[in-house]
N, C-alpha and C positions, 0 to 999 in steps of 0.2 A: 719837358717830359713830365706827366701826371707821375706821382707817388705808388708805388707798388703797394708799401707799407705803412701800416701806422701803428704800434704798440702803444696801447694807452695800459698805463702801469699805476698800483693801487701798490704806496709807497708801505702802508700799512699793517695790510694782510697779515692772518699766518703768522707764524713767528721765525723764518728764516729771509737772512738777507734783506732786513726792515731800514726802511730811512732811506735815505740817498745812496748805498750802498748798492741797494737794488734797482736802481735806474741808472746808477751808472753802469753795474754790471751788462744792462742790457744797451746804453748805448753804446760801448767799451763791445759788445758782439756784432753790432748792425758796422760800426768800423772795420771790424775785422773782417767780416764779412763782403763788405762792400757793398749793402743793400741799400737798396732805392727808398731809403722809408725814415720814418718821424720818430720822435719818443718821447711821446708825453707824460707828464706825470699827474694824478688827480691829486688839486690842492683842498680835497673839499666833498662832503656829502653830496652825492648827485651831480658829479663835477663828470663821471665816465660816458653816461648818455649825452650830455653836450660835446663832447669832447668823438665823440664815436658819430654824434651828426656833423662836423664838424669836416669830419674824413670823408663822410661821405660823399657831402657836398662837394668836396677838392677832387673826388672820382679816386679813392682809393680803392683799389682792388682786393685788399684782405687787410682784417682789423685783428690785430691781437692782444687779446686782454691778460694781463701777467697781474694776477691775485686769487681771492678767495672766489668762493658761489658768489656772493654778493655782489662783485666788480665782473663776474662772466655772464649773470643775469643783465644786470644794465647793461655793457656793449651787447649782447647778443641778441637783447631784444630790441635793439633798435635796427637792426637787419634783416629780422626776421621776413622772409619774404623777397630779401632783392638779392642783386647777384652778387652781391659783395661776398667775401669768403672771411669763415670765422677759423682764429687760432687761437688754443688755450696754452698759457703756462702757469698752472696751480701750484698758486700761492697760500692757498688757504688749511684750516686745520680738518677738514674732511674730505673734498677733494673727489666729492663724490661721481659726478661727470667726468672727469678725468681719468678716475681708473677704469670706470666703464668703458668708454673710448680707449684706450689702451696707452694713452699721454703718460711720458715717464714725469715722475716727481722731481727727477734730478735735473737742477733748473737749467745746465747746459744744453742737456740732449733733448727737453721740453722745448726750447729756444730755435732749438735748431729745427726740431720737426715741423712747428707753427709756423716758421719761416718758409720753410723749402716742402714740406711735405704738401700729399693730394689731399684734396675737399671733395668729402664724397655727402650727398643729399640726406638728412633725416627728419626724422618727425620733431614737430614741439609740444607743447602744449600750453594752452590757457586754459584760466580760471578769473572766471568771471571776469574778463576781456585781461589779464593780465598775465603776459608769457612767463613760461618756465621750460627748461631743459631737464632739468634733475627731479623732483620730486617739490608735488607739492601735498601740503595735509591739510584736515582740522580736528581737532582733538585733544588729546596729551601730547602729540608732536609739537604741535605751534604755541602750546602754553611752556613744555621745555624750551622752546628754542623763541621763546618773546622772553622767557627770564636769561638765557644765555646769551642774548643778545643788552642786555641790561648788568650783566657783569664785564669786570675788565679781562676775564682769564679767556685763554680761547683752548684747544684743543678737546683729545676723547675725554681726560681724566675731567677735565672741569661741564664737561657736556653732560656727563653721567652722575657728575654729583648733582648739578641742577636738575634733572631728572631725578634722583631719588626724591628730592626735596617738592618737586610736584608729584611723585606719587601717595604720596602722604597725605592729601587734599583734594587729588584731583576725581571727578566723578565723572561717568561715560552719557555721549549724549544720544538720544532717542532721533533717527531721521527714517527716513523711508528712500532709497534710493534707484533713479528709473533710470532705464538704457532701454537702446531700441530690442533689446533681448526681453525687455520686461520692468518689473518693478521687485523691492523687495528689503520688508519693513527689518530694522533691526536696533539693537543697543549694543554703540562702539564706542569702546577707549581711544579709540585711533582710527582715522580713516583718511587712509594716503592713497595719493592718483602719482603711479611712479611714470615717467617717459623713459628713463636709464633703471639698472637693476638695485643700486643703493642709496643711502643717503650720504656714504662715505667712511670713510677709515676700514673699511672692508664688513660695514652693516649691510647686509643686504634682507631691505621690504619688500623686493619681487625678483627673485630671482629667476626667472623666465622673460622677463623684460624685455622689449628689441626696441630699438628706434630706427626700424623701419619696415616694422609692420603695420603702420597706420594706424594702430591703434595705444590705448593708455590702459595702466594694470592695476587699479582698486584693490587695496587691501588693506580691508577691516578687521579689527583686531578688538573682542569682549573682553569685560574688564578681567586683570585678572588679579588671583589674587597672591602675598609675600611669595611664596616659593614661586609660582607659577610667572612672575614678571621675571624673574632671573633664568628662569628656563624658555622663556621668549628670548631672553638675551642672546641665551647661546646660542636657538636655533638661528637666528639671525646671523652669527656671525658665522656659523656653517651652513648658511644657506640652504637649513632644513627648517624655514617658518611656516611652509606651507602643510606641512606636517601636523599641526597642533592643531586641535579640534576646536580653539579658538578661534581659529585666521579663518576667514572667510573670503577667498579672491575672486576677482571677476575682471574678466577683459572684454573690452569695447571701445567702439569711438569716440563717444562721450557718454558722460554720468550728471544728473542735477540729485542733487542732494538739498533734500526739503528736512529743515529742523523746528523745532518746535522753539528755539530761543537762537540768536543770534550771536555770533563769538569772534572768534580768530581763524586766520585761517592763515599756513604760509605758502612764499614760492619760492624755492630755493632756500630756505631758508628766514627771507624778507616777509616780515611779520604784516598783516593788514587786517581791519576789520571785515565784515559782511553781515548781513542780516539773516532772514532766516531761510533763503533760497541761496546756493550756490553750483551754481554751472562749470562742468571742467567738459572740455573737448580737445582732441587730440588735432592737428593742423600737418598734416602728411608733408614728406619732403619737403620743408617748407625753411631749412635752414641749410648751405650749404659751408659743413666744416671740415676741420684735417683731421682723420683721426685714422688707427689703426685699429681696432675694431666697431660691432656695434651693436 
């Protein structure tokens, strides 16, 4: 009989339940359980995409990845498109996908749901041929989160001090940005293509978000200045950013963003170079996961 399941587990993540404690936990549930499924653990950078073709290949039916954005991007994207079914249990220190979908944090009832719960259809999104679920940028976001990714600290408090530390340096970049709605030149500190409504820890960059309206939610953000980056703060975390005469949103299918120098750009998080075109398009139903909302 083929494997139902396969948990590929990123021993790492996060800061709860780190090391071996946390794979045993979840084989210690698939026993209890009595479920049809694997539990592997990644020994290694890039170890989750092998490991998540891997399943495939053996015809696993639903892949669940137990860690950060970073370990739900690699298994997720390697599915993207077939019938395999994805399950999250966020491990990580924002968690952003997660609360969007409505996945509880607390890693029992998380375990339990990506196990037995329904998989219902949504949208993903790439950039510049490379998937994302959550949010991707380029701007001040992917220069915060290339130095945060370059520290050993993880959560909000260490993600907002390296964020202050690039605001002190950073300057906004000049692109012009086309959708089949049109075109439309500007200068942004920030410019995020969200598929889910935050980046996590309850930040939310678009709060009107759906991932399953086929489409992806732009929003660009001019520089601002000392008082006015801390009042961006808050709007954000009350989910009144679209409020500020700064934010400039736009929804569509896809976006290319033509810039005049070339930089960073992230998915999820995962930090990558790009030149001075960059493509985002939205890929409809095209993931099928468990979740409780969307």
């Amino acid at each position: 009989m083929a494997t139902e399941l396969a948990f590929i587990v990123n021993p790492i993540s996060g800061k709860r339940l780190k090391g071996p404690e946390r794979v045993a936990r979840v084989r210690a549930f698939v026993e209890a359980q009595k479920l049809n499924a694997v539990v592997w653990p990644t020994e290694r950078a890039g170890h989750a995409p092998e490991l998540a073709q891997r399943a495939l290949e053996q015809g696993v039916k639903r892949l669940v990845a137990v860690g950060g954005d970073g370990t739900i991007n690699e298994v997720g994207r390697m599915i993207v498109g077939s019938p395999c079914e994805f399950g999250l249990v966020p491990m990580g220190s924002g968690n952003g996908l997660a609360r969007h979908i409505g996945i509880p944090l607390e890693f029992e009832r998380a375990l339990k749901l990506a196990a037995t719960g329904s998989a219902i259809k949504v949208d993903t999104g790439e950039a510049n041929g490379r998937p994302f679920f959550n949010v991707m940028g380029i701007g001040f976001d992917a220069e915060v989160g290339r130095r945060f990714n370059e520290t050993e600290g993880r959560g909000l408090m260490n993600y907002m001090r390296e964020g202050w530390k690039a605001f002190r340096g950073y300057r906004s970049l000049e692109c012009d940005i086309e959708t089949n709605l049109g075109s439309k030149s500007l200068s942004a500190y920030i410019v995020a293509v969200a598929n889910s409504s935050q980046y996590g820890s309850n930040a939310f960059i678009a709060p009107d978000a759906s991932m399953t309206d086929g489409k992806l939610n732009l929003v660009a953000i001019a520089e601002p200045n000392f008082l006015s980056f801390f009042i961006l703060i808050w709007r954000m975390f009350s989910k009144k950013l679209y409020h500020s005469p700064r934010v400039t949103p736009i929804c569509a299918e896809s976006f290319t963003l033509r810039m005049k120098d070339g930089g960073f750009f992230h998915v999820d998080g995962e930090i990558f170079k790009c030149g001075k075109n960059l493509t985002v398009k939205a890929c409809p139903k095209s993931l099928r996961i468990v979740a409780m909302t969307c």
